[in-house]
Legacy VTK file of the C-alpha trace (Angstrom):
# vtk DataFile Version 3.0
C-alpha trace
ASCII
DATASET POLYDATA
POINTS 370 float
27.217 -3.339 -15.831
25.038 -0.944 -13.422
21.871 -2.358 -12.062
19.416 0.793 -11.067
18.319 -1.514 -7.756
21.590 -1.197 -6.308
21.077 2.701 -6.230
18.011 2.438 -4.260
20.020 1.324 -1.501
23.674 3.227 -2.197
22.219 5.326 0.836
20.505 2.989 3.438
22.332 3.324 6.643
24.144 0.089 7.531
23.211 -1.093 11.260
26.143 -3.364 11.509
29.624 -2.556 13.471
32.455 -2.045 12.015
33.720 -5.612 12.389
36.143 -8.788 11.421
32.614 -10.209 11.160
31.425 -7.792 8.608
32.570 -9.390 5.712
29.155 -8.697 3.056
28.366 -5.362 1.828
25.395 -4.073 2.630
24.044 -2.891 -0.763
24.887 -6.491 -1.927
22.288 -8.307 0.726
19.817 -5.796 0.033
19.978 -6.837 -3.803
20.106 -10.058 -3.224
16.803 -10.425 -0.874
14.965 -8.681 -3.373
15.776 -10.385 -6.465
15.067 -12.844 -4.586
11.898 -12.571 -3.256
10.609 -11.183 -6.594
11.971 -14.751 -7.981
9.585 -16.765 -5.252
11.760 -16.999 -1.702
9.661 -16.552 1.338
11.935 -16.642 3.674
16.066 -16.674 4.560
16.993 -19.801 4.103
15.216 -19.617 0.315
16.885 -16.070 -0.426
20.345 -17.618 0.192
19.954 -20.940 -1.989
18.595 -18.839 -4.860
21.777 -16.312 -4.346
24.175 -19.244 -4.132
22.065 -20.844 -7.501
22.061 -17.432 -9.369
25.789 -16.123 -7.964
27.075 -15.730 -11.527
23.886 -13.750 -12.301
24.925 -11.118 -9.316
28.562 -10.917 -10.303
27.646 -9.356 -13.417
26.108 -6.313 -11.040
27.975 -7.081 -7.567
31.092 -7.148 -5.976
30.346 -10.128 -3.313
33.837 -10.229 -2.549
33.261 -12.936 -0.279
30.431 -14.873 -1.891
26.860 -14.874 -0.975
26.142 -14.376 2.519
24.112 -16.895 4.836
20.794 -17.516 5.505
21.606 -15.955 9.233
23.549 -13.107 7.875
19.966 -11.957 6.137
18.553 -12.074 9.291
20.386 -10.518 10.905
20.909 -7.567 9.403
16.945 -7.327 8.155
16.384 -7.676 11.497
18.614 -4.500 12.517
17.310 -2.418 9.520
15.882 0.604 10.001
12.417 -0.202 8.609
11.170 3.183 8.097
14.473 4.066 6.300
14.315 1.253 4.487
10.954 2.020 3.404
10.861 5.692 2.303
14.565 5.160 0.332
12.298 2.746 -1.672
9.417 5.029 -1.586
11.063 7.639 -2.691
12.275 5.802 -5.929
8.329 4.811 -6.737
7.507 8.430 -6.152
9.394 9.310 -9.091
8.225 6.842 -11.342
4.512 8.042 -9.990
5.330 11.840 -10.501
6.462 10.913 -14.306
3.164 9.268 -15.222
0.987 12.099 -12.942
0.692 10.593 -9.362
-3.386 11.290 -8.492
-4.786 8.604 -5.891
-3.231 6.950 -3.035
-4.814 4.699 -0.762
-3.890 4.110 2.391
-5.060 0.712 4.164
-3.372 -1.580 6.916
-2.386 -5.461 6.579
-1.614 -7.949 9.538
0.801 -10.353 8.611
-1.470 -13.223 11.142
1.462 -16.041 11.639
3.710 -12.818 13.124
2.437 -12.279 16.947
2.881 -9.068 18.319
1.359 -7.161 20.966
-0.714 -4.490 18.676
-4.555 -4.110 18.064
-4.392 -6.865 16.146
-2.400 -8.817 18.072
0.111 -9.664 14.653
2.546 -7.810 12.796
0.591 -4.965 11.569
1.493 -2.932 7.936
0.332 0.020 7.265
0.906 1.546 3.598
0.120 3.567 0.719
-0.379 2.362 -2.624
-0.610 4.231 -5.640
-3.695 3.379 -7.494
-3.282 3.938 -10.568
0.695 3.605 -11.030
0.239 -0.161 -8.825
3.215 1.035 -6.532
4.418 1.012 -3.449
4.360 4.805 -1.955
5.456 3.588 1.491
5.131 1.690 4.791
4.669 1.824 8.632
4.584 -0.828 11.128
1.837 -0.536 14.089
4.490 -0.108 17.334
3.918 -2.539 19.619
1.044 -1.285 21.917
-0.156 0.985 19.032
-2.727 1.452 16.139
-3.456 2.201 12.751
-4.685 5.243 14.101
-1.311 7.138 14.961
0.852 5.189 12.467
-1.164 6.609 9.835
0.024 10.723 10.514
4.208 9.119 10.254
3.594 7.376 6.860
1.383 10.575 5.613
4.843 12.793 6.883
7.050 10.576 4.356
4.691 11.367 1.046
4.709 13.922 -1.206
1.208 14.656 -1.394
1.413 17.451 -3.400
-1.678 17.295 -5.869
-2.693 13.546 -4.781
-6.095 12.759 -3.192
-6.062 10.495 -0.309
-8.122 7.840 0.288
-8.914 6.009 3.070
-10.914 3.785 5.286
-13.015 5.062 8.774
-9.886 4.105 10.843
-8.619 7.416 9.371
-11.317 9.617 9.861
-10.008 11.965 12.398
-9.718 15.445 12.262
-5.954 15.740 12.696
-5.163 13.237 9.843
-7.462 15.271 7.515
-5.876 18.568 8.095
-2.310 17.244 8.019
-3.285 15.830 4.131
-4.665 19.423 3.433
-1.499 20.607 4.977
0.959 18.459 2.784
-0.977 19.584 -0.733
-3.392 16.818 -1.106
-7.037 16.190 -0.865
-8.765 13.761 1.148
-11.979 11.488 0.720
-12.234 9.319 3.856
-15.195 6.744 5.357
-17.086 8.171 7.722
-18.581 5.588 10.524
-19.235 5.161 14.138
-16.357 6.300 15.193
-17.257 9.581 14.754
-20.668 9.614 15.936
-20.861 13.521 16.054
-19.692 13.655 12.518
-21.975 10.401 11.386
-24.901 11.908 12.651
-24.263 15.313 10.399
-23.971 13.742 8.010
-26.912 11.434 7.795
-29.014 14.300 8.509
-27.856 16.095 5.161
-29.066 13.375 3.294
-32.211 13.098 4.720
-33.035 16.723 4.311
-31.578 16.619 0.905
-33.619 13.457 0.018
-37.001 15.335 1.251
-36.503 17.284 -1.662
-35.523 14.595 -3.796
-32.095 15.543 -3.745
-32.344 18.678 -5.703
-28.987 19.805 -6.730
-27.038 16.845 -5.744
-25.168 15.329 -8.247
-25.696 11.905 -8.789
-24.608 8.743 -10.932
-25.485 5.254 -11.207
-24.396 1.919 -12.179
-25.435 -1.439 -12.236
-23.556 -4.923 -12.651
-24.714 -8.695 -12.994
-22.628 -11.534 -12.660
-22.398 -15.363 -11.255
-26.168 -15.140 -9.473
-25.897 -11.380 -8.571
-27.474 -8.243 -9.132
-25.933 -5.094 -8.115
-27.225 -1.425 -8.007
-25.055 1.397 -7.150
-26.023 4.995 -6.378
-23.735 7.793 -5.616
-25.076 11.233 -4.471
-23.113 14.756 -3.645
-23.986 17.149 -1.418
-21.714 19.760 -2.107
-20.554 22.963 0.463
-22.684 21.137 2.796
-23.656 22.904 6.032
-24.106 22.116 9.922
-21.097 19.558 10.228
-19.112 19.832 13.434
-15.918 22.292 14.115
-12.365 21.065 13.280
-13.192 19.008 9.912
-10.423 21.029 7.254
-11.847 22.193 4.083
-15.121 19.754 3.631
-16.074 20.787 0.655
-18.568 17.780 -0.200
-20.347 14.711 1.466
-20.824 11.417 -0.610
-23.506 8.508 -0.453
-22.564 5.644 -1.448
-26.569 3.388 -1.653
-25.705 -0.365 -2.818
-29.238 -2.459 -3.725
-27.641 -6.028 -4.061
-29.563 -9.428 -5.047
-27.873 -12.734 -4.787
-29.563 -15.891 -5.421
-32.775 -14.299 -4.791
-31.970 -12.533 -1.252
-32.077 -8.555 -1.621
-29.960 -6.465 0.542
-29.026 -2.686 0.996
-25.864 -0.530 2.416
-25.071 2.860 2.509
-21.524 4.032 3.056
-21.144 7.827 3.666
-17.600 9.852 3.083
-16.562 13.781 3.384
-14.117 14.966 1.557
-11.701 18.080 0.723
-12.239 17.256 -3.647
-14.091 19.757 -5.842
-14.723 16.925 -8.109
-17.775 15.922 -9.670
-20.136 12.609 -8.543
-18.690 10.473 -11.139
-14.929 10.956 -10.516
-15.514 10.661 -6.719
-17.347 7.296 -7.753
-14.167 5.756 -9.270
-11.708 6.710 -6.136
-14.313 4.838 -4.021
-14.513 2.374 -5.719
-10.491 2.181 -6.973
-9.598 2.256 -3.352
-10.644 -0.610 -2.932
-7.843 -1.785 -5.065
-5.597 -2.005 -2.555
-7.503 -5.102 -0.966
-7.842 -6.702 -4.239
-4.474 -6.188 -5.971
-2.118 -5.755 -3.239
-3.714 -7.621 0.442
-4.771 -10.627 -1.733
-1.731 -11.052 -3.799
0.286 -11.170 -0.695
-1.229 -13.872 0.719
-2.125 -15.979 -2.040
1.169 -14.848 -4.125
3.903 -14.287 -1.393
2.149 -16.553 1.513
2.601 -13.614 3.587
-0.511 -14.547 6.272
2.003 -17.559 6.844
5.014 -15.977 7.466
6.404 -16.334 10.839
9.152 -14.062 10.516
9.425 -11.039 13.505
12.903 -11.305 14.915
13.822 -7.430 15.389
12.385 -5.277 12.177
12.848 -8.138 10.177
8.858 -8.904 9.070
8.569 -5.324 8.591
11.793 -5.006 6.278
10.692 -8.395 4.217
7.315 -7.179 3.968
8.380 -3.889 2.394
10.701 -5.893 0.165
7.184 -8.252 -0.700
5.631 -4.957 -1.658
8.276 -3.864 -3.664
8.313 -7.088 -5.613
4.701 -7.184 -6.502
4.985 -3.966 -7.645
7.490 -4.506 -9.808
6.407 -7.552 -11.268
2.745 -6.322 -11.823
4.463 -3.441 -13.923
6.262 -6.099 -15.950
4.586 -5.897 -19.525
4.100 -9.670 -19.493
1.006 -12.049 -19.059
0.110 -14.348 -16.804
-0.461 -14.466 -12.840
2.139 -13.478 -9.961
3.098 -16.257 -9.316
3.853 -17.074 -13.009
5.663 -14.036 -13.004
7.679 -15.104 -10.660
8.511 -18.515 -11.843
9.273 -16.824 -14.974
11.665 -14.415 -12.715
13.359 -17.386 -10.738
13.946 -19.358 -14.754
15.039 -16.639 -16.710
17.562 -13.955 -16.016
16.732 -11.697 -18.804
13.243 -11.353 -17.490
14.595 -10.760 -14.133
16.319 -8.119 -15.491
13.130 -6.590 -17.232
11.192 -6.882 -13.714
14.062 -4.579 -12.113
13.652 -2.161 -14.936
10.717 -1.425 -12.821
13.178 0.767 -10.621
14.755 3.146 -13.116
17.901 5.179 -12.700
17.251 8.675 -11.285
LINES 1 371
370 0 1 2 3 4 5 6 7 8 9 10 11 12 13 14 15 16 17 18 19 20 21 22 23 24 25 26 27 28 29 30 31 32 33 34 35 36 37 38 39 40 41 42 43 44 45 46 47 48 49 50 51 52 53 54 55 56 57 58 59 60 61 62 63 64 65 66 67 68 69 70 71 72 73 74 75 76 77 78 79 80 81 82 83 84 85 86 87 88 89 90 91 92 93 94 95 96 97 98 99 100 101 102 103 104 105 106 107 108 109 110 111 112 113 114 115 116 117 118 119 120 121 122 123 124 125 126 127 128 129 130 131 132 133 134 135 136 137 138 139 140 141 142 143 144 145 146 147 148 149 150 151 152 153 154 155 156 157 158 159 160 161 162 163 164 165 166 167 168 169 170 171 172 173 174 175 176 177 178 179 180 181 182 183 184 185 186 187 188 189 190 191 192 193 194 195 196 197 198 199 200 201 202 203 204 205 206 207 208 209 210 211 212 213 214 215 216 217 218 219 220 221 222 223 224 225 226 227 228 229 230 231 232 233 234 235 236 237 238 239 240 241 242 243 244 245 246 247 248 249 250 251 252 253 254 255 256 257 258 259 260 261 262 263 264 265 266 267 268 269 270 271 272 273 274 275 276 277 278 279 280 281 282 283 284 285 286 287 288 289 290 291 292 293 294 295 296 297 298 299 300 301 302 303 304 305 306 307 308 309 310 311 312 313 314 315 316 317 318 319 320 321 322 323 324 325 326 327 328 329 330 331 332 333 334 335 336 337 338 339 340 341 342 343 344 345 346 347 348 349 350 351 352 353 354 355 356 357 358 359 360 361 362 363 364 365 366 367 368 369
């Protein structure tokens, strides 16, 4: 019987040599550690005792001619991975099942795995991805090089998209003016923070809403919304200055500025914000409104399910690429399993996963056959 996850990885160059040693096939451990993971393992020793418990299970789908491999033997070869292979062979499988249902927003944010030490910006294991809004997927992954930021890892995950038709979110790290043209270049359109990182930019920008507001923002779109809830009171204003004027050279195809003006009340203690963004969309205030605010959905329903679902702010593991392979797999899982047409939380899910091999088997269906 065919299982569609074994295809995703039919192509993933193995790292090992050609050895006596070599006795597990590659497209067998791959399986394994996922299944795995999406069944509650954290870490090697846990993905082996739940192959060992489940080996009938992979026989149906596997050859395992000599059994299920060690908990060292999925180190070791996670840890020689390639990680960005790794990652777009998998991201290229979600791309399809985004391109089926209409692939529109991805977000691209960064997530430091804090119990990994490594000598980035963060000083941890830092992830860098892009998640598809709307579909809940995993588009792909980078790790921060050692020595390196979010800042250039963000133009070699943008290379391995299709952006073709997608808008682009993200956060002021990516505000730069090369990043922006190469998602113009690559078919998409981009709505990024703008902050003091760009003071040149910042500046322009504030200024175009204060001469817009001296005329009470005349011809600027706007929408509102307002929310209560558990002791707060929140007000919302979003404003559009569209083919705005007098920003500085090198900024690709601005064709609007956003305001983003939050009045907030909690307990009695009033507070404002304003957020500012420029981006390439020719959409309208309300539409922009929801990507803002949707982006955002990568912190809440992929950063916190990792840690509070998959413990991943624990995990210690860094040996070679191995944190970033297992936290691709991690992201793969939750994906999967928040696609799953079933109630409950993630980590019900994954009980569920772990008890009952039929539902396994409807998690994986996730992944479907190209």
């Amino acid at each position: 019987m065919p299982l569609s996850l074994t295809a995703v990885f039919a192509d993933v160059p193995d790292p090992r040599r050609d050895t006596q040693n070599k006795i597990h096939r590659l497209t067998d451990i791959l399986t394994i550690a996922t299944c795995a993971v999406i069944a509650g393992a954290d870490g090697w020793e846990q993905i082996a005792e739940y192959g060992r418990r489940k080996e009938t299970f992979f026989r149906r789908f596997l050859e395992l001619p000599n059994g299920i491999p060690s908990h060292d033997t999925f180190n070791r070869v996670f840890a020689k991975l390639d990680p960005e292979v790794f990652a777009d062979r998998f991201g290229r499988w979600m791309t399809g099942v985004c391109e089926a249902a209409g692939l529109v927003h991805v977000a691209i944010d960064g997530k430091s795995a804090r119990g990994a030490p490594q000598g980035t910006f963060t000083g941890c294991l830092h992830l860098v991805e892009a998640w598809a809004v709307e579909n809940r997927l995993i588009l792909g992954m980078r790790a921060v090089p050692e020595g390196g930021h979010e800042i250039t890892t963000i133009p070699d995950l943008l290379e391995a998209l299709d952006l073709e038709g997608a808008l682009v979110t993200i956060d002021a790290a990516g505000c730069q003016t090369e990043i922006v043209q190469q998602i113009r270049n690559q078919g998409g359109d981009y709505l990024v923070t703008v902050k003091g990182n760009q003071p040149s930019l910042q500046a322009a920008v504030v200024a175009a809403f204060e001469q817009a507001g001296e005329t009470g923002f005349e011809g600027c779109p706007m929408v509102s919304a307002v929310e209560d809830g558990h002791g707060r009171h929140e007000e919302r204003y979003v404003t559009v200055i569209k083919n705005p004027k007098g920003l500085p050279d090198g900024w690709a195809d601005v064709r609007a500025l956003v305001m983003v003006g939050r009045e907030r009340s909690v307990n009695g203690k009033r507070t404002s914000s304003a957020h500012f963004y420029i981006t390439s969309s020719r959409h309208g205030a309300k539409k922009l409104a929801g990507y803002i605010r949707n982006h955002w959905g990568i912190e809440n329903g992929l950063h916190w399910c990792l840690d509070v679902s998959f413990r991943e702010d624990e995990s210690r593991t860094r040996a070679g690429h191995a944190g970033t392979n297992l936290g691709m797999v991690r992201r793969v899982a939750l994906s999967l399993l928040k696609r799953a047409d079933t109630k409950g939380s993630i980590q019900t899910r994954r009980m569920k996963a772990a008890w009952d091999d039929d539902y396994m088997l409807k998690v994986l269906q996730g992944i479907t056959a190209n």
